[in-house]
C-alpha positions in Angstrom: 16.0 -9.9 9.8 15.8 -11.7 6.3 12.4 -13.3 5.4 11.4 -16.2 3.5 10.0 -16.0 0.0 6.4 -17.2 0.3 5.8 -20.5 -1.3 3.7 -20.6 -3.4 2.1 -23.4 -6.0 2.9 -22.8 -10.0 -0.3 -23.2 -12.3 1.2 -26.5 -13.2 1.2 -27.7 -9.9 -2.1 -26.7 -8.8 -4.1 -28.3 -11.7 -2.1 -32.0 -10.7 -3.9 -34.5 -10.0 -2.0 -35.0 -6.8 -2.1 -31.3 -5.7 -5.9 -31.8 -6.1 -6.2 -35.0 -4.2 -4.3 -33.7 -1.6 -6.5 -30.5 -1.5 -9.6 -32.5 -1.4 -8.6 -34.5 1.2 -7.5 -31.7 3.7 -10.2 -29.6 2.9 -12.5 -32.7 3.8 -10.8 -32.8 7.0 -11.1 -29.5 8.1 -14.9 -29.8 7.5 -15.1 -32.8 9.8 -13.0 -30.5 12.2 -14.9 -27.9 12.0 -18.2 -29.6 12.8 -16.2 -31.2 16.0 -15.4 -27.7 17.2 -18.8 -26.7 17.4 -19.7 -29.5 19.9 -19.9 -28.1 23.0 -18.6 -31.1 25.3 -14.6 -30.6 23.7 -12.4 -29.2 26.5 -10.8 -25.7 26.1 -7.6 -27.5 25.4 -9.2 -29.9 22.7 -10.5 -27.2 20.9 -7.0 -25.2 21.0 -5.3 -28.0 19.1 -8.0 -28.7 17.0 -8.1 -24.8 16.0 -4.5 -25.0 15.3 -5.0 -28.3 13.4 -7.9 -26.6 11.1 -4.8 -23.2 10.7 -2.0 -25.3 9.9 -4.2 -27.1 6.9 -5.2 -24.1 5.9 -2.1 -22.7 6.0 -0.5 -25.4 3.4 -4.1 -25.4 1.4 -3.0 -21.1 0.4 -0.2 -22.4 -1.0 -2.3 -22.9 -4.2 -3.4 -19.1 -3.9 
């Protein structure tokens, strides 16, 4: 089975202004996230999809890594 190269980000890309706004703004997200995943009144299947929310932003935010 062939794999995929990983994407990844060049230098140039990660220092644009867009890249960073972008960055910013899921990274502010998954903060917000993360606070809702600690309250305790989320059902078991609100906090699955919000865990896999929170992993599939951080998934695209290693792209600059």
């Amino acid at each position: 089975m062939k794999t995929e190269p990983a994407l990844r980000l060049s230098e140039q890309e990660k220092g644009s202004q867009l890249w960073l706004k972008i960055k910013e703004h899921l990274e502010n997200l998954n903060d917000r996230d993360r606070r809702r995943n600690d309250d305790t009144s989320l059902t078991e299947e609100e906090t699955r999809v919000l865990r896999c929310t929170i992993k599939a932003r951080k998934e695209i935010l290693n792209l600059d890594f």
